[in-house]
TIVO-2410 file (N, C-alpha, C; in nm, 3 decimals):
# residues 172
REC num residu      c1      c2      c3 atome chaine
REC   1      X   0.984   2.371  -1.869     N      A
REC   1      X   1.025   2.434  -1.745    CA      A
REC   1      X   0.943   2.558  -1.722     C      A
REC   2      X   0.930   2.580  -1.620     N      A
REC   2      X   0.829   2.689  -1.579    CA      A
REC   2      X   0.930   2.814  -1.511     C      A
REC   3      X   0.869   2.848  -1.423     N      A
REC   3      X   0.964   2.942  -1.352    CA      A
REC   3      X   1.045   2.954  -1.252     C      A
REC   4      X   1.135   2.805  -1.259     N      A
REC   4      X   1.175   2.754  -1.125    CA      A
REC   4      X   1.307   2.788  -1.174     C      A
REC   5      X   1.402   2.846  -1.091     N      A
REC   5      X   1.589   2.847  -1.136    CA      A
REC   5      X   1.617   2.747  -1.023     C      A
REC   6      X   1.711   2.675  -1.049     N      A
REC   6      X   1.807   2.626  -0.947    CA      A
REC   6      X   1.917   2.662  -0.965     C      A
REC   7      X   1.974   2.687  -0.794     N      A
REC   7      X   2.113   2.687  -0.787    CA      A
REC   7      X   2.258   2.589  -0.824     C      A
REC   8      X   2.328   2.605  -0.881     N      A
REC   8      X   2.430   2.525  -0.922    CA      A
REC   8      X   2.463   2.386  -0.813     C      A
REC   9      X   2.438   2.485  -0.671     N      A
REC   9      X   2.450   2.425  -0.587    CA      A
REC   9      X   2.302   2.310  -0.569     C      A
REC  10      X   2.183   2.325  -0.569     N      A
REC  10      X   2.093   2.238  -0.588    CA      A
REC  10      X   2.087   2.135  -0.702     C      A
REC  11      X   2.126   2.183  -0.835     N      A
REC  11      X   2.154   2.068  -0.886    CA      A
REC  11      X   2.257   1.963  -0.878     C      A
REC  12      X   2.359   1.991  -0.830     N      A
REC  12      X   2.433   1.915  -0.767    CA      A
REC  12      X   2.412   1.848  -0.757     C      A
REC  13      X   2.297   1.874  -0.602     N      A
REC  13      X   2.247   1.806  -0.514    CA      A
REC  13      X   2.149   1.711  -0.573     C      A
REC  14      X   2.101   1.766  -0.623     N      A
REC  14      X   2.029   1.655  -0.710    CA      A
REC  14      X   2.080   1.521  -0.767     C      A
REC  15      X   2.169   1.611  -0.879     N      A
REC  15      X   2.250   1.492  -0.907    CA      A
REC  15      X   2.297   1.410  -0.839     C      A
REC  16      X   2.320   1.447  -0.728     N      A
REC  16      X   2.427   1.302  -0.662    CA      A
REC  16      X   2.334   1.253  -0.589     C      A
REC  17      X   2.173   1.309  -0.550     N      A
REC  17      X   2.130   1.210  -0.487    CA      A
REC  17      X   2.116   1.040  -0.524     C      A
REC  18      X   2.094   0.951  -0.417     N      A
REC  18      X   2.142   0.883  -0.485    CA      A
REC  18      X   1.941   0.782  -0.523     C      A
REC  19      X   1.927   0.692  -0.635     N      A
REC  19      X   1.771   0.734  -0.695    CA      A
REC  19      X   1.752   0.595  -0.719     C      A
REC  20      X   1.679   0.583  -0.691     N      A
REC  20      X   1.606   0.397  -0.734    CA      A
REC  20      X   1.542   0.404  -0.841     C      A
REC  21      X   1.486   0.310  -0.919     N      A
REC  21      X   1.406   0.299  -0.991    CA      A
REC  21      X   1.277   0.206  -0.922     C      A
REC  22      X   1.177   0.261  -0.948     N      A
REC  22      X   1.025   0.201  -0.927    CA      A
REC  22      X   0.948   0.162  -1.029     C      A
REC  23      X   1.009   0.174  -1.104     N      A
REC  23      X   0.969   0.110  -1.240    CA      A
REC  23      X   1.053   0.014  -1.308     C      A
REC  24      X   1.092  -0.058  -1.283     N      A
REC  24      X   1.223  -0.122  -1.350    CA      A
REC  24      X   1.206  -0.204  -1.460     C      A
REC  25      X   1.059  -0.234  -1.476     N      A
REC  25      X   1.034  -0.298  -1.570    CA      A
REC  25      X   0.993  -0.213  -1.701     C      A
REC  26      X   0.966  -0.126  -1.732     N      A
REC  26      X   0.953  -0.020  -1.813    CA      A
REC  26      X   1.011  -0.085  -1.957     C      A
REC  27      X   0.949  -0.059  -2.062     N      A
REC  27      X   0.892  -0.068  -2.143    CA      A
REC  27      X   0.891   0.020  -2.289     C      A
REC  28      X   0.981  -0.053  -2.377     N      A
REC  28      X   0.996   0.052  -2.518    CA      A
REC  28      X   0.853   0.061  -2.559     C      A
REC  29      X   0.876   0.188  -2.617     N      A
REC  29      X   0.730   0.212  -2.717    CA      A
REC  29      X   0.804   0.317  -2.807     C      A
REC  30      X   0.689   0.292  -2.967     N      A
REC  30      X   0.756   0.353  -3.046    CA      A
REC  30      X   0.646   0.502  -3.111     C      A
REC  31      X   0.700   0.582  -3.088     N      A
REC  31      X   0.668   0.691  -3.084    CA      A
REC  31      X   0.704   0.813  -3.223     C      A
REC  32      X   0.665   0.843  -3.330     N      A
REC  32      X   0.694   0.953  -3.396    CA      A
REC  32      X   0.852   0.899  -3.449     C      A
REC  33      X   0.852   0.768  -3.489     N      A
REC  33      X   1.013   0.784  -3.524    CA      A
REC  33      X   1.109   0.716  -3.423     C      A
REC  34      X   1.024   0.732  -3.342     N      A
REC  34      X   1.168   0.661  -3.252    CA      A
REC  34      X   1.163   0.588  -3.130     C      A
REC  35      X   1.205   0.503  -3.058     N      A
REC  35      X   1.179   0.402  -2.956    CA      A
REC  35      X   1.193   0.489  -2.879     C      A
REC  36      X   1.116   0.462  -2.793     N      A
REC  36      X   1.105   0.539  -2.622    CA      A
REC  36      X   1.113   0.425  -2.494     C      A
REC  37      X   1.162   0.499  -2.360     N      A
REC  37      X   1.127   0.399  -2.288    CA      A
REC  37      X   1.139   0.515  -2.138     C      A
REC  38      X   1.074   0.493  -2.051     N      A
REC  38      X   1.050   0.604  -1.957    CA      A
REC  38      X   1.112   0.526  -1.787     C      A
REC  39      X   1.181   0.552  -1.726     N      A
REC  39      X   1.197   0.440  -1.567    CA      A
REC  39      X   1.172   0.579  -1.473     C      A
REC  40      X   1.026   0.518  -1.382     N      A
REC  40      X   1.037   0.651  -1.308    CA      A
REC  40      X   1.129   0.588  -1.128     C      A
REC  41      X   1.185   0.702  -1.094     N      A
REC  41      X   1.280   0.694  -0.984    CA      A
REC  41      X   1.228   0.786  -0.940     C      A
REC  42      X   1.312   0.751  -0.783     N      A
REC  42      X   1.307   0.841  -0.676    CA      A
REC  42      X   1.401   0.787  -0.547     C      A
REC  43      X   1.430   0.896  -0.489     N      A
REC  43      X   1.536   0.946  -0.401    CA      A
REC  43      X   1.495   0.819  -0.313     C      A
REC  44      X   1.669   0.781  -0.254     N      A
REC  44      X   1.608   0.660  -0.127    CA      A
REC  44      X   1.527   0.668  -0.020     C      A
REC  45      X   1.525   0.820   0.001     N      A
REC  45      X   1.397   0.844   0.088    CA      A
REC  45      X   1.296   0.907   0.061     C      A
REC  46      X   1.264   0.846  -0.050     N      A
REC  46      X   1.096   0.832  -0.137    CA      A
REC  46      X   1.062   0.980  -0.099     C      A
REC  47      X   1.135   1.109  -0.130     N      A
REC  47      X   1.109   1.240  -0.090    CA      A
REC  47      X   1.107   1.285  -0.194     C      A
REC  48      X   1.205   1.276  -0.330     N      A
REC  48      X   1.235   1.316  -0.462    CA      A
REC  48      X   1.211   1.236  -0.585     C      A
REC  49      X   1.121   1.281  -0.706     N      A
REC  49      X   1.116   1.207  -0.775    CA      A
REC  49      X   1.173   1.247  -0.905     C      A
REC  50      X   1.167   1.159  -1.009     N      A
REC  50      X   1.268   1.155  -1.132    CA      A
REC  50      X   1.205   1.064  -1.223     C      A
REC  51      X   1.225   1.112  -1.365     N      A
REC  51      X   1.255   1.056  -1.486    CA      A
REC  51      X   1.366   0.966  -1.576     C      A
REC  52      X   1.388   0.865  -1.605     N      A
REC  52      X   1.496   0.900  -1.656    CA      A
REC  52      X   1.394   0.819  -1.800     C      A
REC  53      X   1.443   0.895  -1.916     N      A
REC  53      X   1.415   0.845  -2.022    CA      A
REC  53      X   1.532   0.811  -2.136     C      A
REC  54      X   1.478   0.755  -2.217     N      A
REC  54      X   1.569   0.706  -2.319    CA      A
REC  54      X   1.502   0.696  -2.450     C      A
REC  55      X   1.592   0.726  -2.562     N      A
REC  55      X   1.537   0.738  -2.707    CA      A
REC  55      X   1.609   0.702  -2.868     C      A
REC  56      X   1.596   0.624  -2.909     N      A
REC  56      X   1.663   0.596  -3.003    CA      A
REC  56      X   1.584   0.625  -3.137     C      A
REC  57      X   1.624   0.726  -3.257     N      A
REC  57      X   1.577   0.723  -3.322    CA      A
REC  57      X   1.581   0.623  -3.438     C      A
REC  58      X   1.530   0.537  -3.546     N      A
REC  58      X   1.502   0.411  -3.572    CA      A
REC  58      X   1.557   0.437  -3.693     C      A
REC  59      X   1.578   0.520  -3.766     N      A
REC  59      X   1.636   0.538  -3.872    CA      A
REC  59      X   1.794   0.608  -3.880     C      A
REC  60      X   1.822   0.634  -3.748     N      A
REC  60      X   1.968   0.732  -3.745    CA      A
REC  60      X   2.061   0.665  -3.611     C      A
REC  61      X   2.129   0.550  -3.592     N      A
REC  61      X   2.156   0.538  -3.530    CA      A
REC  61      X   2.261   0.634  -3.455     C      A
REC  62      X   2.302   0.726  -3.457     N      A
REC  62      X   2.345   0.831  -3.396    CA      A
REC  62      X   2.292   0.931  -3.313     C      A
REC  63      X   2.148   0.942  -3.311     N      A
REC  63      X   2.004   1.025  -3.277    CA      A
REC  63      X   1.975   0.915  -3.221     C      A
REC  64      X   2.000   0.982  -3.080     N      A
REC  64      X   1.952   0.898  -2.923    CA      A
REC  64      X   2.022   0.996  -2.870     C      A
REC  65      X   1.952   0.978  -2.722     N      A
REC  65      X   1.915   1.062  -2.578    CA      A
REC  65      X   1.908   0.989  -2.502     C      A
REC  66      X   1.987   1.024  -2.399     N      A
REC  66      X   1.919   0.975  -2.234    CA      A
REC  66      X   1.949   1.080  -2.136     C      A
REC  67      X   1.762   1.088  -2.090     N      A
REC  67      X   1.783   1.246  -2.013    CA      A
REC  67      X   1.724   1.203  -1.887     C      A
REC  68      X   1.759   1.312  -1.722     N      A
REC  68      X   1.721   1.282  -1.618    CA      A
REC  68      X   1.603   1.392  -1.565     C      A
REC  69      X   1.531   1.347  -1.532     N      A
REC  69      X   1.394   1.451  -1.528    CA      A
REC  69      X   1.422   1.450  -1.368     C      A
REC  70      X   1.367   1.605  -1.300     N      A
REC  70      X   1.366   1.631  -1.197    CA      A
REC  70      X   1.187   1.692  -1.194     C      A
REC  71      X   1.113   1.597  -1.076     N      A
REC  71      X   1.004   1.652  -1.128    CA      A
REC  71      X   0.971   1.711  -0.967     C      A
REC  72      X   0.986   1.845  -1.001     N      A
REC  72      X   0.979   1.935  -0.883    CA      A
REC  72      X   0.812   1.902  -0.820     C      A
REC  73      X   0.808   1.940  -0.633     N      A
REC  73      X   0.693   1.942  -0.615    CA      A
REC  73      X   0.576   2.055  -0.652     C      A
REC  74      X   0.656   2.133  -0.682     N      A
REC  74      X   0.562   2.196  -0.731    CA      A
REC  74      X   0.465   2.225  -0.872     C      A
REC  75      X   0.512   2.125  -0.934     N      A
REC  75      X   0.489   2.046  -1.075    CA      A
REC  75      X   0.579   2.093  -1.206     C      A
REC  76      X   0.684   2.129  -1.160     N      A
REC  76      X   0.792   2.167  -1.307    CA      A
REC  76      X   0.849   2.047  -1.304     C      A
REC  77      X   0.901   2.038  -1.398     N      A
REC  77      X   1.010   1.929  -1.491    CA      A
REC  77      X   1.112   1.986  -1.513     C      A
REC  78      X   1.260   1.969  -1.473     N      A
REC  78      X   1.368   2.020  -1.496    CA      A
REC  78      X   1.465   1.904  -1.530     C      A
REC  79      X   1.491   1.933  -1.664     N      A
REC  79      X   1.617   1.803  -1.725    CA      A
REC  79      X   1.738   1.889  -1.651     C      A
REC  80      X   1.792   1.765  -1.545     N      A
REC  80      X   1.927   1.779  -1.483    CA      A
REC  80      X   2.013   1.744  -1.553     C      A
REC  81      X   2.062   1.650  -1.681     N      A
REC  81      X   2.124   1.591  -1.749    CA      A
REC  81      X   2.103   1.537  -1.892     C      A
REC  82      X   2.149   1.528  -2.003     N      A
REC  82      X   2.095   1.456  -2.110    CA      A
REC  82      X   2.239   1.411  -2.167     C      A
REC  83      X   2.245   1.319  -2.201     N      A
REC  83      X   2.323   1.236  -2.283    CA      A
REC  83      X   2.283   1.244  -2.432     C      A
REC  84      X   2.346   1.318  -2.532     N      A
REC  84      X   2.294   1.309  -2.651    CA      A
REC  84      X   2.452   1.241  -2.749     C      A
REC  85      X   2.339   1.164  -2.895     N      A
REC  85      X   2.432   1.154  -2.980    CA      A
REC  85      X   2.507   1.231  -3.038     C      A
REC  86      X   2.584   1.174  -3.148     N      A
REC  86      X   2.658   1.239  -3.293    CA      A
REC  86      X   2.614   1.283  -3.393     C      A
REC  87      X   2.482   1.307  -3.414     N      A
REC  87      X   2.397   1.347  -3.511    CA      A
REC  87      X   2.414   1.475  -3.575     C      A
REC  88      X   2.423   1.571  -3.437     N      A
REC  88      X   2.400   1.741  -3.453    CA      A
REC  88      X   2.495   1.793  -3.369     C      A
REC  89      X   2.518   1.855  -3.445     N      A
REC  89      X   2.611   1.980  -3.349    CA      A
REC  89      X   2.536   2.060  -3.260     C      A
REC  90      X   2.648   2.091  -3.107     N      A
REC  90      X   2.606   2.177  -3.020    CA      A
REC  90      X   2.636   2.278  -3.008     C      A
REC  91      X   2.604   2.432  -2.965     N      A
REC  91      X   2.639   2.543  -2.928    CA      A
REC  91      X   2.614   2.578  -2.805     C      A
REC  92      X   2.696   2.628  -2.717     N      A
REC  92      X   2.672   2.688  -2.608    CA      A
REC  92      X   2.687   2.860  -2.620     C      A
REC  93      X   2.573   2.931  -2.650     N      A
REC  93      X   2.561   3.042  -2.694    CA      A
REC  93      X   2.656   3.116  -2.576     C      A
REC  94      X   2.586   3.109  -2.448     N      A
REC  94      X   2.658   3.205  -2.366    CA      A
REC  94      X   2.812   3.220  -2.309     C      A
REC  95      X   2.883   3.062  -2.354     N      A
REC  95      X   3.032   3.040  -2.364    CA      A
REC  95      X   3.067   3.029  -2.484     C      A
REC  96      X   3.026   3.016  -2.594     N      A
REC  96      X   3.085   3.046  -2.744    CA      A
REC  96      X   3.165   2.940  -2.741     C      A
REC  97      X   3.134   2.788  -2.682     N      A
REC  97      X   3.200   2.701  -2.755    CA      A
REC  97      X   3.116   2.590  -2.802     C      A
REC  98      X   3.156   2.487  -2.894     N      A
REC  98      X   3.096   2.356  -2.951    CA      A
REC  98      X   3.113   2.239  -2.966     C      A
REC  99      X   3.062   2.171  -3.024     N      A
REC  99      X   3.042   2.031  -2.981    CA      A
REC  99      X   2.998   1.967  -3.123     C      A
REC 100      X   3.082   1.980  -3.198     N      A
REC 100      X   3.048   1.938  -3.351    CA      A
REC 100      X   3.077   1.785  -3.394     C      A
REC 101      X   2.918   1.752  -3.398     N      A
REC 101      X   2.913   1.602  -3.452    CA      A
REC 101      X   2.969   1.538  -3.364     C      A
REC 102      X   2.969   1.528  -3.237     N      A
REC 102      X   2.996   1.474  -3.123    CA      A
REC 102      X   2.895   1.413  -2.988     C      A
REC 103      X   2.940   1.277  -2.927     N      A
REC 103      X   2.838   1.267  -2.865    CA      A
REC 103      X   2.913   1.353  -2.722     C      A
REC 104      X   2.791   1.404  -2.660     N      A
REC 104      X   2.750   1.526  -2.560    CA      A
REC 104      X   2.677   1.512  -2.477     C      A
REC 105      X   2.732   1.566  -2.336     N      A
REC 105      X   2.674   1.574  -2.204    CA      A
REC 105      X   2.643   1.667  -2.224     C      A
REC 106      X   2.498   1.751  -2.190     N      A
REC 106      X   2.409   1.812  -2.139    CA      A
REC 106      X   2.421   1.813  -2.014     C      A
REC 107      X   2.423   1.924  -1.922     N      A
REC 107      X   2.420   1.943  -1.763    CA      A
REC 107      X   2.362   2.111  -1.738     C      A
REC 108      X   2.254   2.129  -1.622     N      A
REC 108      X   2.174   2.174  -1.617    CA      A
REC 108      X   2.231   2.260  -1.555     C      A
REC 109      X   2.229   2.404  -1.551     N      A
REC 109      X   2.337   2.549  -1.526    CA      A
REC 109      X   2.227   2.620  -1.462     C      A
REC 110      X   2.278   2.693  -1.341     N      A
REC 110      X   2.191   2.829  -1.303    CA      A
REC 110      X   2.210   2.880  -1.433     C      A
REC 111      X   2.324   2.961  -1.461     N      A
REC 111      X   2.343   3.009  -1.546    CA      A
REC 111      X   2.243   3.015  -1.706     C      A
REC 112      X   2.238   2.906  -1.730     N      A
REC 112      X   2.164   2.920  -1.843    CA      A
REC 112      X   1.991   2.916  -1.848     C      A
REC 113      X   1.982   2.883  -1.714     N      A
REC 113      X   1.813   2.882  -1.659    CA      A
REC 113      X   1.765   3.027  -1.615     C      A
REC 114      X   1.896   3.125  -1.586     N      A
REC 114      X   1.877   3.283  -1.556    CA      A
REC 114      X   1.898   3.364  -1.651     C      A
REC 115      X   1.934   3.249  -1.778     N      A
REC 115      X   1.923   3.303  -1.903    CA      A
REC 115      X   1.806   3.394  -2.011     C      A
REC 116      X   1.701   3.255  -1.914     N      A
REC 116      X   1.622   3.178  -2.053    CA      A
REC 116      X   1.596   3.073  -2.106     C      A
REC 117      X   1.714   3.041  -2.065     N      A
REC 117      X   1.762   2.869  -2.172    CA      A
REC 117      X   1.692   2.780  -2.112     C      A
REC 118      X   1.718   2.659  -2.180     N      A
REC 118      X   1.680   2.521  -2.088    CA      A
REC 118      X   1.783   2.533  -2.006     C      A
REC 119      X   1.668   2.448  -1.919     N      A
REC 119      X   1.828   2.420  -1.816    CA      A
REC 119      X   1.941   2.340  -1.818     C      A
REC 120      X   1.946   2.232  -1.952     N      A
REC 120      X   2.057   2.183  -1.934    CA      A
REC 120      X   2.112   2.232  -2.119     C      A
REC 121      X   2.091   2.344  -2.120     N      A
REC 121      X   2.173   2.404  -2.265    CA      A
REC 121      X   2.302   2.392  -2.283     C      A
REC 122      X   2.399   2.374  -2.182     N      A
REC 122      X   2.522   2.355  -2.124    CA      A
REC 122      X   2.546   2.208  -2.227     C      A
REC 123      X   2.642   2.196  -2.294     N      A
REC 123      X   2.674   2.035  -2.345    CA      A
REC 123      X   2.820   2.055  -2.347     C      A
REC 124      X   2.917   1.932  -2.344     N      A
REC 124      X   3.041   1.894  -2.332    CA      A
REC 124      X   3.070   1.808  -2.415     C      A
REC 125      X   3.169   1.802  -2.491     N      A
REC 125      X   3.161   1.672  -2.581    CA      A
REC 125      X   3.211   1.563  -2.471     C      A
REC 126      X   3.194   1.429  -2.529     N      A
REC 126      X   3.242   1.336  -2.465    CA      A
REC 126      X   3.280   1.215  -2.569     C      A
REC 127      X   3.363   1.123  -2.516     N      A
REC 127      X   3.425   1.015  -2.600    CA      A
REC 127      X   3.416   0.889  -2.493     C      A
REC 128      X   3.305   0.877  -2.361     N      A
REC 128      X   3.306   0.739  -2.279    CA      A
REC 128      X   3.252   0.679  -2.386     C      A
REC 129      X   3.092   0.761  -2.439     N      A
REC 129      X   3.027   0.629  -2.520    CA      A
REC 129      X   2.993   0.685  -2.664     C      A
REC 130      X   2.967   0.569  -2.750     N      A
REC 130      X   2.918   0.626  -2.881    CA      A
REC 130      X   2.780   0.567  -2.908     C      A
REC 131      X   2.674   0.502  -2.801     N      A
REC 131      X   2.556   0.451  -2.858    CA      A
REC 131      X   2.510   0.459  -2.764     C      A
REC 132      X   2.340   0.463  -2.773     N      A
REC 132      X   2.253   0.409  -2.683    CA      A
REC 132      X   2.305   0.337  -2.526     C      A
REC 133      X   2.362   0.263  -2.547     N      A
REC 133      X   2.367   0.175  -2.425    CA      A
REC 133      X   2.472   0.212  -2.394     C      A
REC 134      X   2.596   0.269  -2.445     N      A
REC 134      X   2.716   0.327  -2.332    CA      A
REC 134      X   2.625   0.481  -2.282     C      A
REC 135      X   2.538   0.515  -2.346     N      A
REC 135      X   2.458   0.640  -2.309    CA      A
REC 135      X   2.441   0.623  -2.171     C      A
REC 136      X   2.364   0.514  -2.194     N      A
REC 136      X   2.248   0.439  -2.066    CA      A
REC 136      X   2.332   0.421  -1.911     C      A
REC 137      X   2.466   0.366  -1.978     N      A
REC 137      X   2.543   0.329  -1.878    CA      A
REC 137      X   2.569   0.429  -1.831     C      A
REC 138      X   2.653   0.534  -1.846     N      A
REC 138      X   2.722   0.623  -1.778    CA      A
REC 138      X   2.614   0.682  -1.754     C      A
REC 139      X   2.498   0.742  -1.771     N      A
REC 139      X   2.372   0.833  -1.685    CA      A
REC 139      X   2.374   0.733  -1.538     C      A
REC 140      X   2.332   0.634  -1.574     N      A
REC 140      X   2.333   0.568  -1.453    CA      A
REC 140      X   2.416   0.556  -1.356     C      A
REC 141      X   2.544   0.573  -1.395     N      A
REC 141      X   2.627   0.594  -1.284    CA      A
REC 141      X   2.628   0.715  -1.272     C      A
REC 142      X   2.673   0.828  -1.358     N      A
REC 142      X   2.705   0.950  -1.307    CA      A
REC 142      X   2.561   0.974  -1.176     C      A
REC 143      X   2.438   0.960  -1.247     N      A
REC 143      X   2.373   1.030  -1.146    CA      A
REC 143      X   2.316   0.922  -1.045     C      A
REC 144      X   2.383   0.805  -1.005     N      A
REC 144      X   2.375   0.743  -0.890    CA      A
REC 144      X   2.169   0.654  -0.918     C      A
REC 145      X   2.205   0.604  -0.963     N      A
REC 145      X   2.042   0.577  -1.022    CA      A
REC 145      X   2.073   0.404  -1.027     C      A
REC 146      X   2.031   0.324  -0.924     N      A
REC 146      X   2.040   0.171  -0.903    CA      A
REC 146      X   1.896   0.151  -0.939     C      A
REC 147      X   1.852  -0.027  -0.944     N      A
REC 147      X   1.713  -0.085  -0.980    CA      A
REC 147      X   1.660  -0.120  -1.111     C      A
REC 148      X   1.777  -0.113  -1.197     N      A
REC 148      X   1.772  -0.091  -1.328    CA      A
REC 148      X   1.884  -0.158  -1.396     C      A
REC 149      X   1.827  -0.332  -1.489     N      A
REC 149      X   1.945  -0.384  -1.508    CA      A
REC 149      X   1.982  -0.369  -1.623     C      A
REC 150      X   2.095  -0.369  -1.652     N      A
REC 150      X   2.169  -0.301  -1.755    CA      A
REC 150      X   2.143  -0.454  -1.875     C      A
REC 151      X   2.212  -0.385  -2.000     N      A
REC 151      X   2.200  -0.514  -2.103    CA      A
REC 151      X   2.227  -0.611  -2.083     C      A
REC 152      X   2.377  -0.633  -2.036     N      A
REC 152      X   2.417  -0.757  -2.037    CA      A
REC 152      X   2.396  -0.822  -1.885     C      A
REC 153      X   2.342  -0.766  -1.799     N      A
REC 153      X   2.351  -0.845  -1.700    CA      A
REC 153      X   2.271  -0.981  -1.680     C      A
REC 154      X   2.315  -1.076  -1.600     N      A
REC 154      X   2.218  -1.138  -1.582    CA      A
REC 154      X   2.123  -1.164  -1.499     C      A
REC 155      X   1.997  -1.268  -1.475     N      A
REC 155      X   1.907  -1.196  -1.430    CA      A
REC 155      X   1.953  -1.214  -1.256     C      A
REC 156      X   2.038  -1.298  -1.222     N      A
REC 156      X   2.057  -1.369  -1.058    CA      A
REC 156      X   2.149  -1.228  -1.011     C      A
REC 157      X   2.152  -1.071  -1.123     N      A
REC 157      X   2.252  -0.969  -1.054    CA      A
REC 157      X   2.152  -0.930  -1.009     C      A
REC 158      X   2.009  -0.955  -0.956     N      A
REC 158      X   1.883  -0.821  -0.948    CA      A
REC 158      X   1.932  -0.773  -0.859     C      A
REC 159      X   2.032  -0.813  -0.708     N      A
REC 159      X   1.999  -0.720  -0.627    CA      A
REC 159      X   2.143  -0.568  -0.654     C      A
REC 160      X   2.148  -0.505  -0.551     N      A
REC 160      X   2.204  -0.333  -0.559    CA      A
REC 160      X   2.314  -0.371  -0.548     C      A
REC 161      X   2.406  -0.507  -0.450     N      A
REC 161      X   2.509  -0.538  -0.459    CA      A
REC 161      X   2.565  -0.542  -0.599     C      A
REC 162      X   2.519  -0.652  -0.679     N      A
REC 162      X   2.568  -0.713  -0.795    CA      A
REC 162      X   2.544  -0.577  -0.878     C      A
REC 163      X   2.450  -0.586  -0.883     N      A
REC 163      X   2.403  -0.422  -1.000    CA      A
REC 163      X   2.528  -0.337  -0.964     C      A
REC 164      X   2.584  -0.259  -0.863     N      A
REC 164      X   2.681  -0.164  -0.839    CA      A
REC 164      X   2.809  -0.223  -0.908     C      A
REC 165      X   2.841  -0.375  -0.866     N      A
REC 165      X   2.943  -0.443  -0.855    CA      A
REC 165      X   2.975  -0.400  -1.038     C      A
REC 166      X   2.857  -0.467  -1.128     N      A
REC 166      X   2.875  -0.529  -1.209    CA      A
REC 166      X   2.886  -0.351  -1.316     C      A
REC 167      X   2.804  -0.269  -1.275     N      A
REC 167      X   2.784  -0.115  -1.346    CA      A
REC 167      X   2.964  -0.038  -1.336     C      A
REC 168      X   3.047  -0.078  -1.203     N      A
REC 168      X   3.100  -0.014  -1.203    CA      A
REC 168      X   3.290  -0.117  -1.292     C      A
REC 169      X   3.278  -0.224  -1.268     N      A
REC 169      X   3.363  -0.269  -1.382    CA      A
REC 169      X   3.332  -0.250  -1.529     C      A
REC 170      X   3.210  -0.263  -1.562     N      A
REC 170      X   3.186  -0.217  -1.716    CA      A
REC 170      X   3.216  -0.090  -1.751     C      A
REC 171      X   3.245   0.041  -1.628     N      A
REC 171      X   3.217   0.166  -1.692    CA      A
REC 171      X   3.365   0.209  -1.641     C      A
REC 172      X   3.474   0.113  -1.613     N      A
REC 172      X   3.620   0.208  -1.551    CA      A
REC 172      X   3.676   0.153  -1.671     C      A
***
């Protein structure tokens, strides 16, 4: 991140825009330890673009990530979100609370970007998912991100109907 703050209120906005994928076919690769896979998106009116990546480390099944890249026009990268495992404990220095051995939402704070911090230093524990792919799932819904078929689907769900249909019974 460079020297960009956003407002609580802009990331929001971000977040809820709602984001396609243009890459949908995207592609693990294994990297330093651990599977990678990158889907680049962007806003339905091809104005905003995005990251979303994913990471499983190969020896710890608990060590995995799935984070949402905001890639400003002016060339910063700002993670709006990360989904992390149970591996490590979290601290949120500037609220003094934690997140021990828990899997954790990451969400991106004025606050902690007027810090210093990353911008999404902010983590929450959570109990929707405990792996990789409940990771995968809930990023995708929380931050509104269609074009992208999930594990089990099959292949006759490609279009946004079925994909919505089928993302939002798996995740209530």
């Amino acid at each position: 991140m460079g020297d960009i703050i956003l407002t609580d209120e802009q990331i929001e906005r971000l977040l809820g825009t709602s984001k396609k994928a243009i890459s949908p076919n995207a592609r693990w690769k294994t990297q330093r330890g651990s599977r990678q896979r990158n889907y680049d998106l962007e806003s339905e009116d091809g104005k905003l673009r995005f990251t979303l990546y994913l990471r499983q480390n190969e020896r710890i099944k608990e060590s995995f990530s799935c984070g949402l890249l905001y890639l400003h026009a002016g060339g910063d990268k700002v993670t709006l979100a990360r989904y992390n495992g149970s591996d490590h404990p979290h601290y949120n220095p500037l609220d003094s609370t934690r997140a021990d051995n828990h899997c954790h939402i990451h969400r991106a704070t004025e606050r902690y970007m007027a810090a210093g911090r990353k911008s999404e230093h902010y983590a929450e524990s959570t109990d929707r998912y405990t792996d990789l792919d409940g990771a995968f799932r809930a990023i995708v819904y929380d931050c509104k991100i269609s074009g992208i078929r999930l594990a089990n689907q099959q292949p006759e769900d490609d279009n946004d109907e079925a994909y919505d249909d089928q993302l939002n019974l798996d995740l209530q």
